[in-house]
C-alpha positions in Angstrom: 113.7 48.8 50.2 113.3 45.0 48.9 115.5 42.6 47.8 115.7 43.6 44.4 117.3 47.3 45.6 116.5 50.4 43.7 115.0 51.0 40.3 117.7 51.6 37.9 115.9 53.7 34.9 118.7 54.4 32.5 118.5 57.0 29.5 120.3 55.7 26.6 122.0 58.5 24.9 125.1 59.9 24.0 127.1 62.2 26.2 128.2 65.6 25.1 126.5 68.6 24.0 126.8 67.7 20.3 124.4 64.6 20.7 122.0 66.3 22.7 119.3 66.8 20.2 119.6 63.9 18.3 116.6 61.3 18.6 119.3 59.0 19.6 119.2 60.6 22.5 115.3 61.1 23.7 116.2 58.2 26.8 118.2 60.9 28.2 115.4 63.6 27.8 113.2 61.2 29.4 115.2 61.1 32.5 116.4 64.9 32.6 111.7 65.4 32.8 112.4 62.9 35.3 114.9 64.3 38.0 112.9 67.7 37.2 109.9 65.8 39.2 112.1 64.5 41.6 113.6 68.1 42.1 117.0 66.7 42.0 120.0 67.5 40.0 122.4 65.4 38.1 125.6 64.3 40.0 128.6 62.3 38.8 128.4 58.8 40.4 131.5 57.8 42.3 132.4 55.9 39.4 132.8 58.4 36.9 131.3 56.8 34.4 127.6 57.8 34.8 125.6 60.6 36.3 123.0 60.2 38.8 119.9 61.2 40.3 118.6 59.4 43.4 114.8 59.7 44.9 111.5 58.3 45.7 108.3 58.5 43.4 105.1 59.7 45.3 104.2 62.4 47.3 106.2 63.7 50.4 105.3 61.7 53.7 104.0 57.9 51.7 107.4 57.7 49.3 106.9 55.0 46.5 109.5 52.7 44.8 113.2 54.1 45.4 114.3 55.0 41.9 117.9 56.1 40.7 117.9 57.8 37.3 121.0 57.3 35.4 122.9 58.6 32.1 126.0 57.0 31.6 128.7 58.6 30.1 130.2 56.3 27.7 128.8 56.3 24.3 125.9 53.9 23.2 128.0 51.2 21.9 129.8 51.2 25.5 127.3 52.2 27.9 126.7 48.2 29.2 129.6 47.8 31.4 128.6 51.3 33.4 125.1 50.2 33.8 126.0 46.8 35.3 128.5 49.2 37.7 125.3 51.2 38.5 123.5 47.7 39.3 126.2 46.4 41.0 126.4 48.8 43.2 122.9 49.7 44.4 122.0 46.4 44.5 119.6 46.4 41.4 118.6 43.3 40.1 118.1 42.8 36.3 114.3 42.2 36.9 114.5 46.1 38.1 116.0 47.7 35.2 114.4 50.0 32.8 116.2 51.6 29.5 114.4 54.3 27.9 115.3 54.4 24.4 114.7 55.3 20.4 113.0 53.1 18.5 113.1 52.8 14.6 110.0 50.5 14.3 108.0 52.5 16.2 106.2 56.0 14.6 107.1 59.0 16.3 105.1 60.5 18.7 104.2 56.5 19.9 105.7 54.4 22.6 105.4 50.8 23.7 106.4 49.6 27.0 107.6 46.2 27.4 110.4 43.5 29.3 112.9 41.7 27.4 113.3 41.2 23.3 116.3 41.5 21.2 117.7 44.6 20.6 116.4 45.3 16.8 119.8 46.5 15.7 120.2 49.3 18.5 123.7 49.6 19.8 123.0 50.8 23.4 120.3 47.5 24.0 123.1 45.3 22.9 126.1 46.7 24.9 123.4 45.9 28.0 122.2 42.6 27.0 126.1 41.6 26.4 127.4 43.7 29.7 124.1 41.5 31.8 124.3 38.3 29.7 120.7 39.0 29.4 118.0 41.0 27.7 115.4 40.3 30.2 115.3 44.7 31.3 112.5 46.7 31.3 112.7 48.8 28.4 110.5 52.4 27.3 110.4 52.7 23.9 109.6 56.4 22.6 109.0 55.9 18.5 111.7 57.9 16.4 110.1 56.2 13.2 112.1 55.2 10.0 114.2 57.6 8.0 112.7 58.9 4.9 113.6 58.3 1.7 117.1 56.6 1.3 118.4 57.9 4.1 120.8 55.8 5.8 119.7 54.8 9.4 122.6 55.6 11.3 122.6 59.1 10.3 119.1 59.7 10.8 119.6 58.3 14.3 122.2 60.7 14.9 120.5 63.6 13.6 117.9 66.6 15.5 114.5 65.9 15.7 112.8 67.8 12.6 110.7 70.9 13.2 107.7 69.6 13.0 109.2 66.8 15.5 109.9 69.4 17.7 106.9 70.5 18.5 105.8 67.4 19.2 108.5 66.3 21.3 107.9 67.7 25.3 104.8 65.7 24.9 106.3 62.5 23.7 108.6 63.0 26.6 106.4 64.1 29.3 104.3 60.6 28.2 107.5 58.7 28.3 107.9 59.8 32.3 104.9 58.9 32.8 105.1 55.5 31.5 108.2 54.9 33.4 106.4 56.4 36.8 103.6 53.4 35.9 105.8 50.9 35.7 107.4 51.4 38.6 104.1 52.0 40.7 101.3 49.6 39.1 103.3 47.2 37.0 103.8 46.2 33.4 100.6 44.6 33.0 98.8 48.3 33.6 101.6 50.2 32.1 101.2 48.4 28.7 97.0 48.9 28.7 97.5 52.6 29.2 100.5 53.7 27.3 101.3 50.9 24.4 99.7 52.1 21.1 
């Protein structure tokens, strides 16, 4: 392990089976297809305030990056101060961070990969950057797109993906994980060229 400890990769979501489809939560869809690769399951941290999966990417016998997957179970506008816990304890630094979120401004079916930025109105990026004093985290950005019509934003946020959506949606996840295995393997630099459209 190096200095900076584990990966952290944190799903944003909300906890609770009544928020589970909601595109507000795909960060924590993103980290479920990533414990299935892992072969782990979720476990409550000793915290109680977030559930965890700990591993290594890469293949049995030359183990990658030590990663710990983690949903915390305080809603969005809350989730900061368990994530700093979560750092805290396994030693990550901020530099080793990676939220995998919604994002508005970004169509459906898209994602962008990038480190740092404000957090464009989302509750769950500011409760981090206030929780760290910072904003400079890794963050996976899976495109949710703007609501149609007049809809107002916080209800589309906290809606199910549409049908249509639906069908789309294992991919935009499975492309997600794989953005987040780049990162952590080859760098933002590489992860950006190959997964920013």
């Amino acid at each position: 392990m190096d200095d900076a400890g584990a990966w952290l990769v944190v799903g944003l979501g909300n906890p609770g089976p009544g928020y589970a489809g909601h595109r507000h939560n795909v960060g924590y869809l993103v980290t479920d297809e990533l414990a299935r690769r892992l072969g782990s399951r979720w476990r409550a941290h000793k915290s109680g305030r977030a559930d965890v999966v700990e591993g290594r990417l890469g293949t049995p016998g030359s183990p990658g990056p030590r990663i710990v997957l983690a949903r915390p179970r305080s809603y969005m506008n809350e989730l900061g101060g368990p994530v700093k816990a979560l750092a805290g304890f396994y030693k990550t630094d901020l530099d080793h961070v990676v939220a995998v979120h919604d994002e508005l401004d970004i169509d459906f079916g898209t994602l962008r990969v990038k480190r740092g930025g404000g957090d464009n109105g989302h509750n769950g990026l500011r409760s981090m950057r206030s929780s760290f004093g910072s904003g400079e985290f890794y963050r996976v950005r899976a495109g949710i797109g703007r609501p149609p019509g007049r809809q107002d934003v916080a209800d589309f946020v906290l809606s199910d993906y549409a049908k249509r959506e639906r069908d789309e949606l294992a991919l935009q996840v499975d492309t997600a994980a794989d953005a987040v295995e780049c990162l952590l393997t080859d760098g933002l630099e590489r992860t950006q060229q190959r997964f920013n459209s």
